[in-house]
C-alpha positions as CSV (number, residue, x, y, z in Angstrom):
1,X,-73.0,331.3,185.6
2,X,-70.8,331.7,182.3
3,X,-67.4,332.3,181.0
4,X,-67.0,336.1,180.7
5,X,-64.8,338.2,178.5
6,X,-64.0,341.2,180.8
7,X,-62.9,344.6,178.6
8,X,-61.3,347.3,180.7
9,X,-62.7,350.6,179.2
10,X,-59.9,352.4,181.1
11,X,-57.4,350.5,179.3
12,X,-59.0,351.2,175.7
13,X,-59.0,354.7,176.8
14,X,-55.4,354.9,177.7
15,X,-54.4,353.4,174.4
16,X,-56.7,355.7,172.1
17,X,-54.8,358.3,173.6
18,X,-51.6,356.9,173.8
19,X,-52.0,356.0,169.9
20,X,-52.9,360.0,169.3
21,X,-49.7,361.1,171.4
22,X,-47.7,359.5,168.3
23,X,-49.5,361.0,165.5
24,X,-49.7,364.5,164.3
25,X,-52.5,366.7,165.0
26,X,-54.0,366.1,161.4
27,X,-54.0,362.5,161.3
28,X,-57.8,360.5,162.4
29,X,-57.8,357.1,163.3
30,X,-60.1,355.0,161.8
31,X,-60.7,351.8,164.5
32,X,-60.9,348.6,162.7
33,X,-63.8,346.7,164.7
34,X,-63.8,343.8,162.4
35,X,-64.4,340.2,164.0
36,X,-66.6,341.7,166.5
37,X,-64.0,344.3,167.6
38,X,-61.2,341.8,167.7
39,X,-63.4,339.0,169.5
40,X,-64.5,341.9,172.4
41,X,-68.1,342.9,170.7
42,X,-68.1,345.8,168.4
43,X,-71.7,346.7,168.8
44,X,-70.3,347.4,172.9
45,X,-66.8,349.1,171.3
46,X,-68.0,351.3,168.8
47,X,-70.3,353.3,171.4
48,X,-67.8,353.9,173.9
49,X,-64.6,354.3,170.6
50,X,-67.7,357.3,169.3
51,X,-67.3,358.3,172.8
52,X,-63.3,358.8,172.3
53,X,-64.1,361.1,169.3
54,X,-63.3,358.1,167.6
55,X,-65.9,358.8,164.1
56,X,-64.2,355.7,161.8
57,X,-64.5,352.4,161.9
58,X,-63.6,349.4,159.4
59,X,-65.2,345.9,159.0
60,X,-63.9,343.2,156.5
61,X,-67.6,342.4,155.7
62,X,-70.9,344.3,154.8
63,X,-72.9,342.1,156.9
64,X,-70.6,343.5,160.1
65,X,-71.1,347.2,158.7
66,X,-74.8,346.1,158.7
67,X,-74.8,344.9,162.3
68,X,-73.5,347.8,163.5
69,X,-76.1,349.9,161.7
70,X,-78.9,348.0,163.2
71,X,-77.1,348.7,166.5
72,X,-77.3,352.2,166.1
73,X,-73.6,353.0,164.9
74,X,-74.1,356.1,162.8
75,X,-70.4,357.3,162.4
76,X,-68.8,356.6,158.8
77,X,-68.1,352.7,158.1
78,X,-65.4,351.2,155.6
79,X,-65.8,347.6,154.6
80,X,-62.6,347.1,153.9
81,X,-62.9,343.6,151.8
82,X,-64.4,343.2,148.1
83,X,-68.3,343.2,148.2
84,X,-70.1,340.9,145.8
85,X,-73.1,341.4,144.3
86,X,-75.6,340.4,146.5
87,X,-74.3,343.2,148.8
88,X,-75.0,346.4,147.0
89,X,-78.7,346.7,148.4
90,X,-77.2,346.3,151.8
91,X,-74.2,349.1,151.4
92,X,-76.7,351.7,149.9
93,X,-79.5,351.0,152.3
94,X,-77.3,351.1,155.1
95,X,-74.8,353.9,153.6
96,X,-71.7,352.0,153.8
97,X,-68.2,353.1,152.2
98,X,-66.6,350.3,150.4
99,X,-63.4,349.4,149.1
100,X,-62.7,348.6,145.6
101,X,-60.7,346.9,143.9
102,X,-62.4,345.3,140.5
103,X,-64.0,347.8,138.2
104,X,-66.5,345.0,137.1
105,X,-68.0,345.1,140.6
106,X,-67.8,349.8,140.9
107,X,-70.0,349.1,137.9
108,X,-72.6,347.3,139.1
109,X,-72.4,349.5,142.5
110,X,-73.2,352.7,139.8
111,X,-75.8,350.9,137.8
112,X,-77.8,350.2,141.4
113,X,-77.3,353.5,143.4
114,X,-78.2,355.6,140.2
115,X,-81.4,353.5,140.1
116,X,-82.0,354.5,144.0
117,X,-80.9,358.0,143.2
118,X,-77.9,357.6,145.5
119,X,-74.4,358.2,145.8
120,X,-72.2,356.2,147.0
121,X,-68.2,356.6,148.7
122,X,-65.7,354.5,148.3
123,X,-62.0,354.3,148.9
124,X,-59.6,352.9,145.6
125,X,-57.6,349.8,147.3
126,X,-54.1,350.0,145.8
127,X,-52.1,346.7,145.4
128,X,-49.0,347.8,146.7
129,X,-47.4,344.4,147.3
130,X,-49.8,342.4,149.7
131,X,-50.9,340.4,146.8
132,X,-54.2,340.2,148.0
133,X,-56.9,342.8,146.8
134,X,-56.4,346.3,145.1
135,X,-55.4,348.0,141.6
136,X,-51.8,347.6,140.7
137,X,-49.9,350.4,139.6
138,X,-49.9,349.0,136.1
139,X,-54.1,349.6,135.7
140,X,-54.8,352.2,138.8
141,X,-54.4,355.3,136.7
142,X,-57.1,354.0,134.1
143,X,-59.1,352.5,136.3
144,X,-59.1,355.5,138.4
145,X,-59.7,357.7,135.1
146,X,-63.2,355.7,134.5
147,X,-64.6,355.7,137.5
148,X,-64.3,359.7,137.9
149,X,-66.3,359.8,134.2
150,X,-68.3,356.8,134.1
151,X,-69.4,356.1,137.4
152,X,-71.6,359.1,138.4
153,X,-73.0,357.9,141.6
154,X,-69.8,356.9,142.5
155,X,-68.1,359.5,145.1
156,X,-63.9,358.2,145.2
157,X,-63.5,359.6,149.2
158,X,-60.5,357.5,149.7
159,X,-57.6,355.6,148.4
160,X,-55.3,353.1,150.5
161,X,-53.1,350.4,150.8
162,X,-52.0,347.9,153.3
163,X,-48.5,346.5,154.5
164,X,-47.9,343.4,154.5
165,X,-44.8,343.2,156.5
166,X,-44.5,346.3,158.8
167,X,-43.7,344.5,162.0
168,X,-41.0,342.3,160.2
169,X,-39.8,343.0,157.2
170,X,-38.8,347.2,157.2
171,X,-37.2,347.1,153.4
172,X,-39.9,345.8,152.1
173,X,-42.8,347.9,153.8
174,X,-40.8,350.7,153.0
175,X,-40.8,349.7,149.6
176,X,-44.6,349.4,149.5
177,X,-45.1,352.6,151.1
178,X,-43.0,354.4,148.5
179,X,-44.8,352.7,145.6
180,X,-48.6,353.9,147.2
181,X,-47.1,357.5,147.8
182,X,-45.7,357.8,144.1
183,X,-49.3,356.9,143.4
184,X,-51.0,359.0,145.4
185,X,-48.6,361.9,144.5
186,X,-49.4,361.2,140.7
187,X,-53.0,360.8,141.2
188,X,-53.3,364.0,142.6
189,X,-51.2,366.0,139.8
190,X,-53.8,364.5,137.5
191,X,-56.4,366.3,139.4
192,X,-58.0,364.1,141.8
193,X,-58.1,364.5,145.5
194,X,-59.3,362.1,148.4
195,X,-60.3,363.2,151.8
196,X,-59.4,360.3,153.1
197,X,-55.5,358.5,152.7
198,X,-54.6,355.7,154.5
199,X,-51.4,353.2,154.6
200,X,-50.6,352.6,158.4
201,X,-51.7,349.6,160.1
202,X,-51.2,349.1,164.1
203,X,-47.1,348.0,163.5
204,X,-46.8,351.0,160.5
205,X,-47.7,353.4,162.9
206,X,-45.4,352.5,165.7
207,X,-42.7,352.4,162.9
208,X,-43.4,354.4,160.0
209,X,-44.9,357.3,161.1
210,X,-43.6,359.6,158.2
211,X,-46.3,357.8,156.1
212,X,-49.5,358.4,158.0
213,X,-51.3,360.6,155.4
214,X,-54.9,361.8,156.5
215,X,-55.8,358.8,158.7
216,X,-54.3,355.5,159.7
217,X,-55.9,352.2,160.9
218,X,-56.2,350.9,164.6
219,X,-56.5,347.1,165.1
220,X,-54.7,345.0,167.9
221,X,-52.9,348.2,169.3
222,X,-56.4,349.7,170.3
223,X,-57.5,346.9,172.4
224,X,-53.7,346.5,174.1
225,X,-51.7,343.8,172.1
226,X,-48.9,344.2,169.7
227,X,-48.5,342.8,166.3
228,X,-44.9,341.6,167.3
229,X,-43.2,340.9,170.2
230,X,-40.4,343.3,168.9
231,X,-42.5,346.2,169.0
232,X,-43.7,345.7,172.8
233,X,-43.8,348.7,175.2
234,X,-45.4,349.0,178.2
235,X,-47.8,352.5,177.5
236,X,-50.0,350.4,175.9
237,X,-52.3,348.4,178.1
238,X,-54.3,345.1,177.2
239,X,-57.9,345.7,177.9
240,X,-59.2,341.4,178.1
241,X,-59.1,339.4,181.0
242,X,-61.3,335.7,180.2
243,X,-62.4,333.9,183.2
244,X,-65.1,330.9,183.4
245,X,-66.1,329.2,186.4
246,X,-65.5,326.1,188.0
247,X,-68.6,323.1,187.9
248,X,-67.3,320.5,189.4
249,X,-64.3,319.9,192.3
250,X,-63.5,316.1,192.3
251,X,-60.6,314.7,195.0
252,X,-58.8,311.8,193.5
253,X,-59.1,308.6,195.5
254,X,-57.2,306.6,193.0
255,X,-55.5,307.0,189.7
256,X,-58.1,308.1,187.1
257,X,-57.9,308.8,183.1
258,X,-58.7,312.7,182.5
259,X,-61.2,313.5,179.4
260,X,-61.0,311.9,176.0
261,X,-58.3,309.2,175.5
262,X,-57.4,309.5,179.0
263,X,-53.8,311.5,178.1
264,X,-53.6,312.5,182.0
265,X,-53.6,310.4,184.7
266,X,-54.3,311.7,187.9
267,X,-53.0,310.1,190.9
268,X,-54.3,309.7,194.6
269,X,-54.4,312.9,196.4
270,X,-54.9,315.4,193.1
271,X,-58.1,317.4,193.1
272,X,-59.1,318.0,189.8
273,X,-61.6,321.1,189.0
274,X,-63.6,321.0,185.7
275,X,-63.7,324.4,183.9
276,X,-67.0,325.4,181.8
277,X,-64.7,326.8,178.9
278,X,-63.7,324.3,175.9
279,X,-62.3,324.7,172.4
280,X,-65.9,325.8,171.0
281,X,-65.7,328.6,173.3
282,X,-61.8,329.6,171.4
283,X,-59.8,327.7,174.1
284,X,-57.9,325.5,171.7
285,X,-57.8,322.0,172.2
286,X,-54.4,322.1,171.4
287,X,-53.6,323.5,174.9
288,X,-54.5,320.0,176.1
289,X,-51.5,319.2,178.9
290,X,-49.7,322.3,178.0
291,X,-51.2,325.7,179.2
292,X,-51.8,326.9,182.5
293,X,-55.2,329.1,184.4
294,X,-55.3,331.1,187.3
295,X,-57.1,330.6,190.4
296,X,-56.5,333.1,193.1
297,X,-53.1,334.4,191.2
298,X,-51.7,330.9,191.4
299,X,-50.8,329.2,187.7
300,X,-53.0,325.5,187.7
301,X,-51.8,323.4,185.0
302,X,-55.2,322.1,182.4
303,X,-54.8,318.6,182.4
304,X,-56.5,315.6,179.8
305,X,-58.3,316.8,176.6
306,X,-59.8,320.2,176.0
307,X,-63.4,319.4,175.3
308,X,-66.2,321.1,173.4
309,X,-67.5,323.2,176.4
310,X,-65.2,322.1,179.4
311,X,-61.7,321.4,180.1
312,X,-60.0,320.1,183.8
313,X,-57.2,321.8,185.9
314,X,-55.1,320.5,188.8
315,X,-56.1,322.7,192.0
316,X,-53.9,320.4,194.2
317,X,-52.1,323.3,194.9
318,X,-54.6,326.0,196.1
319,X,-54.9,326.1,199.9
320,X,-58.1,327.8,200.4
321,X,-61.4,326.0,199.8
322,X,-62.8,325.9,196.3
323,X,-66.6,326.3,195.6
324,X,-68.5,325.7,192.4
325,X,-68.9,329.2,190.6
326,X,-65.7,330.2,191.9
327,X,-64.0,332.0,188.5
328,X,-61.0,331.1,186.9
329,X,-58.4,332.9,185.2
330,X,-57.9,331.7,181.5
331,X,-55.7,334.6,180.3
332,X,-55.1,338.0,181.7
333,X,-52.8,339.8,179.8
334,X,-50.9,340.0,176.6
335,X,-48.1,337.3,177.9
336,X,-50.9,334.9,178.2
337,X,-52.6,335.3,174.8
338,X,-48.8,335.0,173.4
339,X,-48.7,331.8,175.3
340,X,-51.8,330.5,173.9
341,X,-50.7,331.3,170.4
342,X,-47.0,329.5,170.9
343,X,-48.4,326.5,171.9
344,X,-50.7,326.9,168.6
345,X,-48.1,328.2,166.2
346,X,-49.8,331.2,165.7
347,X,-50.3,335.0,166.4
348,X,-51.9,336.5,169.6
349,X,-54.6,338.3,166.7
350,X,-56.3,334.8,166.1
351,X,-56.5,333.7,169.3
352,X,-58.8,336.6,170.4
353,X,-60.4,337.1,167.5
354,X,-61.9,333.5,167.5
355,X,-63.4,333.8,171.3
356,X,-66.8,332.3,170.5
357,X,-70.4,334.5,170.7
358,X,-71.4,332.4,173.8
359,X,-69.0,334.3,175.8
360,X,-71.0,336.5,177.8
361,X,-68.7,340.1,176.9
362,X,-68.7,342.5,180.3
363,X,-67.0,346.2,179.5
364,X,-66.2,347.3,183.1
């Protein structure tokens, strides 16, 4: 008896294809499966994504890439976050693409495979105006320039960019796009190529479709959710549905503190259920009072603290006899997880990707 994160393989499948309907026949998708495949397990997504003719994927982190190689992933992998040092053995053993963005670091990368007798890919990051990682346009071209002559075990495969305000801020992302694709564009005149462009996140691809190059990057649309409420429409379906079982029914006899610092009083007549799901499980504990489960379709308000492991819910209303093990609804769409990320002041991607590793993960 667990709390289970159910993943709707139908679903995923619907939105794969619904995300090739809007690109053109040339354009791959590349699945970012970072954070365990957004919080659902990416050694579980990647086999049935392969199975999609999906043969991309991104992490943030070598050690993901890693997992997934151990798991038997053996379609291409871009770790899309600067590696350090102590990662190189890792990205060459395990034949990893990385992303640069610090010609210190393709150095080092060189100086290692070419002992190993190896060559490694890896896509240029250009700083387009995230501010984050990537070569600006002011030292690209040179950086660029020594890599292709100094850098022998070095193969440059790719070069990309990332928006960082396509689902809000359409001036701006066009301005970033512009800037990567008079970069690109000049790159190429000065006689390199790259089998693998990229600029379009899940919002740039539902909004900027002129810019999708050879491939574009799948996140949160992939596994149903959308990174803004302005860009909702209903052909793509969210895939999770988190439910964790009741331990313990307790009828009220009197009034009675709920949980730490007794916030909740129930009164004579409640029945109070306790939930085995608490904030270490990614249920935030500042849902406390405020968010509501489901227990046979019917909304049951959690009530007193969240705890570590278990939180309580009023099942006054619900007619038919509870049982220990009976499940419980903790979110079941993508108006739930926006719910749960209101109440936090936050964005529907953290609240999934933060679902802990006990959570037993069922792909049905």
């Amino acid at each position: 008896m667990s709390t289970k994160l159910y993943v709707d393989t139908s679903c995923i499948k619907n939105n794969v294809e619904y995300i090739r309907s809007i690109l053109s026949k040339n354009t791959n998708i590349i699945a970012m499966v970072k954070a365990n495949a957004y919080g659902c397990s990416a050694t579980k997504m990647c086999p049935l994504l392969e199975s999609l003719g999906i043969k991309d994927f991104g992490v943030a982190l070598v050690k993901e890439g890693v997992e997934l190689r151990k798991s038997g992933i053996n379609s291409n992998i871009l770790v899309t976050s600067q590696f350090l040092k102590s990662d190189i053995e890792d990205i060459i053993s395990n034949n990893l693409t990385v992303s640069v963005s610090d010609i210190d670091m393709v150095k080092q990368l060189n100086d290692y495979a070419s002992t190993k007798n190896k060559k490694v890919n890896i896509h240029i990051k250009v700083d387009s105006g995230m501010g984050r990682l990537g070569f600006t346009e002011e030292n690209i071209y040179d950086s660029v320039n020594f890599i292709s002559n100094n850098c022998k075990n070095i193969v440059m495969q790719g070069i990309y960019t990332h928006l960082s305000c396509a689902d809000t801020d359409e001036i701006y992302s066009i301005t970033q796009l512009e800037l990567f694709n008079k970069i690109v564009t000049k790159l190429k005149k000065l006689g390199y190529s790259f089998k693998y462009i990229h600029a379009l996140n899940s919002a740039g691809i539902l909004k900027y479709s002129n810019f999708q190059y050879t491939h574009v990057r799948v996140g949160i649309l992939l596994y149903g959710y959308f990174p803004d409420v302005s860009l909702l429409n209903d052909k793509i379906k969210p895939a999770l549905c988190l439910k964790s079982p009741i331990i313990r029914i307790n009828n009220i006899k009197k009034d009675t503190k709920i949980s730490y610092g007794g916030t909740y009083i129930a009164k004579a007549g409640k029945i109070i259920a306790t939930i085995q799901i608490g904030y270490a499980d990614g249920l935030p504990r500042t849902c406390s009072n405020k968010y509501y489960v489901y227990i046979n379709g019917i909304k049951c308000k959690i009530v007193g603290n969240i705890c570590m492991d278990m939180c309580m819910v009023d099942v006054s209303k619900i007619k038919n006899k509870l049982n220990i093990g009976d499940e419980v609804t903790i979110f079941k769409d993508g108006q739930d997880i926006q719910k749960i990320a209101t109440i936090n002041h936050t964005i529907n991607y953290e609240i999934i990707s933060r679902l802990s590793g006990r959570i037993e993960r069922i792909f049905i």
